[in-house]
C-alpha positions as CSV (number, residue, x, y, z in Angstrom):
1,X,-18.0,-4.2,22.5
2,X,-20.8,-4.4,25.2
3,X,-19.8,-1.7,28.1
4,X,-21.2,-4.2,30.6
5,X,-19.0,-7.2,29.0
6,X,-15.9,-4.5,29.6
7,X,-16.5,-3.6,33.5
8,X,-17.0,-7.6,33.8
9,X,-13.4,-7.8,32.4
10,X,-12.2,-4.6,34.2
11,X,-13.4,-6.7,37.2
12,X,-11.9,-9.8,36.4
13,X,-8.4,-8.0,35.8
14,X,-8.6,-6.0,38.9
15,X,-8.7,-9.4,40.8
16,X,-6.2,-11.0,39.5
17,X,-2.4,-10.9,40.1
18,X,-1.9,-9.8,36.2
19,X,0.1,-6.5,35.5
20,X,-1.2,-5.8,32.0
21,X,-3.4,-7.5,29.8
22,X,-4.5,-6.3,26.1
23,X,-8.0,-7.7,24.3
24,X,-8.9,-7.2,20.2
25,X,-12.5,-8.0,19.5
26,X,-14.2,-6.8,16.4
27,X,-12.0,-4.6,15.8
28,X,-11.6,-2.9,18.7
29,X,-8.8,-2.9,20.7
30,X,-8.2,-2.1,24.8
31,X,-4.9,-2.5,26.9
32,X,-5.4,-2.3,30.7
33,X,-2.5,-2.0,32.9
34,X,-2.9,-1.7,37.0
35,X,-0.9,1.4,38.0
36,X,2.3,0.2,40.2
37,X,1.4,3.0,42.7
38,X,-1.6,1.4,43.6
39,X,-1.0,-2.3,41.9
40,X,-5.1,-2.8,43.2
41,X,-6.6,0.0,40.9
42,X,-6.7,-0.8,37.1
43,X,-5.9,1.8,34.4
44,X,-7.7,1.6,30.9
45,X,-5.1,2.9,28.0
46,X,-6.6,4.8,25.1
47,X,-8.7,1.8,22.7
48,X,-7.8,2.5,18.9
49,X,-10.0,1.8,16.4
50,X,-13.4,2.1,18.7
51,X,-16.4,1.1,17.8
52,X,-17.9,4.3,16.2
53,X,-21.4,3.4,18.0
54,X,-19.9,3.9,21.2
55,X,-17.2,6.4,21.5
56,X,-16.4,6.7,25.1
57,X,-14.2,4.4,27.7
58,X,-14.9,3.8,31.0
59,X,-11.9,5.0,33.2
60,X,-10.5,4.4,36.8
61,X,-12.8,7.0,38.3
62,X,-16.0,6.1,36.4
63,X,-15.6,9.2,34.0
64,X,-16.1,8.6,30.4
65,X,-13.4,10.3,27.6
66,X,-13.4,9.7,24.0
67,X,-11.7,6.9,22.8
68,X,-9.6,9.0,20.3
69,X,-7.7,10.7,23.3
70,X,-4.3,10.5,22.1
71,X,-3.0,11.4,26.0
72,X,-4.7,9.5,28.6
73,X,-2.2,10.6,31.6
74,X,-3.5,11.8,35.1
75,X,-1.8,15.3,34.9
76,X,-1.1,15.1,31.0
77,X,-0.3,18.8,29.9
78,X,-0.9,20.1,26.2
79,X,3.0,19.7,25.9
80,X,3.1,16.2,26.8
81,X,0.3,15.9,23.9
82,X,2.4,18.0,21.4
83,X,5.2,15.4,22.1
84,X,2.9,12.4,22.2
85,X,1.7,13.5,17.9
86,X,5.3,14.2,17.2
87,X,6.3,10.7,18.4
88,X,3.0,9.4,16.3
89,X,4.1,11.2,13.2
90,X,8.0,10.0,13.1
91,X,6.5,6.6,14.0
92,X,4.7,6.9,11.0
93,X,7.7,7.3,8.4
94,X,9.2,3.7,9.6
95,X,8.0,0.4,10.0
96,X,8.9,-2.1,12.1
97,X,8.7,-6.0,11.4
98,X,8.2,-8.2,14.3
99,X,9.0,-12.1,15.6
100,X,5.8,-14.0,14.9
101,X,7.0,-16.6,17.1
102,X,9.9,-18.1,19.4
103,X,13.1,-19.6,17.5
104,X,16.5,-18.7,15.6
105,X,17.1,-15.9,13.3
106,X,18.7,-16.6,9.9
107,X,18.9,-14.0,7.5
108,X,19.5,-16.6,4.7
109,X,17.9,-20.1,3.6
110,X,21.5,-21.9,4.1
111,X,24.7,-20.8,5.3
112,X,26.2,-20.5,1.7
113,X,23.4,-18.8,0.0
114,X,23.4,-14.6,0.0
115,X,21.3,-13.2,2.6
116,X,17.2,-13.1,1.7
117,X,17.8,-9.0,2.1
118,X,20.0,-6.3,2.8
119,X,20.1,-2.6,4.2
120,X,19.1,-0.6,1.7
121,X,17.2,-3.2,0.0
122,X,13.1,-2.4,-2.0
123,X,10.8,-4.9,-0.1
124,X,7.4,-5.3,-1.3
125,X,4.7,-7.0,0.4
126,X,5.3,-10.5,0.7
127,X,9.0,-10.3,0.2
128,X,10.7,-13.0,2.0
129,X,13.1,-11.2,5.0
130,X,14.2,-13.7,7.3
131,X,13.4,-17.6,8.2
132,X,13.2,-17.7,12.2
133,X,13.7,-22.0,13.0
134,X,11.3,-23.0,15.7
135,X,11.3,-26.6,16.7
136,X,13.2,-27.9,13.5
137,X,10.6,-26.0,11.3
138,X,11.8,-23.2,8.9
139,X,9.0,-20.7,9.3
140,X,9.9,-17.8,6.3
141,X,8.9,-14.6,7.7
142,X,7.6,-12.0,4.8
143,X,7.1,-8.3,4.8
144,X,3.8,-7.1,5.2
145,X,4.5,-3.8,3.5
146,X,6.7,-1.8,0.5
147,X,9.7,0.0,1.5
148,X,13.3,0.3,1.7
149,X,15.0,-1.4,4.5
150,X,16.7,0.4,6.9
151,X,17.9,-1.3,9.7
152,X,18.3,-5.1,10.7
153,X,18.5,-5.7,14.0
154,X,19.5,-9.3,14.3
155,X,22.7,-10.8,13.8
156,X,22.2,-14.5,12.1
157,X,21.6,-17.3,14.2
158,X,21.0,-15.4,17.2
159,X,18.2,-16.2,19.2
160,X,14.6,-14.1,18.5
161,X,12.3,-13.9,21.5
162,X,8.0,-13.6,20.1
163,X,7.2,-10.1,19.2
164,X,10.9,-9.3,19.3
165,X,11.3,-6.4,16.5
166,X,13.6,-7.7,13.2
167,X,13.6,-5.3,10.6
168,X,12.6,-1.2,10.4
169,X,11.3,-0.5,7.1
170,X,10.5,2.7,5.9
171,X,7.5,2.3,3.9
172,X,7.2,4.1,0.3
């Protein structure tokens, strides 16, 4: 991503009215959220998965860190770090499945047949979960990974808002 092409958007976003906005190009992806103190003065998150050929992010104040900061904080301390990889590594033994889209959750493909999965149930990748109805349309929502599954959060037929989590899966 062209630094040039990112200070255009930086511009852009400190402009407009928007809160947060996240972009994925190549690869490469960069959330900016304006800070509420100062709703006029933009904040760039950490990027993950930089582009190795350019390894720095332009900040608020013009200074460049490394893209693979894992706590960009004004004030962060080495404790806050510690916490931020301990919160990294547990999010690492679970998965979580999210809503593609807008609709109804149904954990089975009619109201007599068993449920597509259970608690406790092996997934593998591709395993039918759920079917979330949008506009009359049965959309089957698989797993992208293997696991077990450990929690559904849904009851069925309740309504699913997009990128709503559904399932947490801990992956084998």
């Amino acid at each position: 991503m062209d630094l040039n092409y990112l200070k255009k958007v930086i511009k852009i976003f400190d402009d407009s009215n928007m809160a947060e906005i996240s972009i994925e190009e190549e690869g490469i992806k960069i959330k900016l959220a304006k800070n509420r103190e100062n709703k006029n003065q933009p904040i760039i998150l950490p990027a993950q998965n930089f582009n190795p050929n350019n390894n720095f992010v332009e900040t608020q104040s013009n200074a460049f860190v490394p893209s693979n900061s894992s706590n960009f904080e004004k004030g962060g301390d080495s404790s806050s770090r510690e916490q931020d990889s301990t919160q990294q590594e547990s999010k690492t033994l679970i998965h979580t499945v999210y809503s593609p889209i807008v609709g109804t959750f149904y954990r089975s493909p009619s109201p007599e047949s068993d449920p597509f999965v259970e608690i406790g149930s092996h997934v593998t990748a591709g395993t039918t979960l759920c079917i979330i109805e949008a506009m009359k349309l049965m959309n089957e929502i698989e797993c992208d990974i293997s696991g077990t599954l450990v929690k559904i959060l849904l009851e069925n037929a309740q309504p699913v808002e997009f990128n709503q989590p559904l399932f947490i899966i801990k992956p084998d």
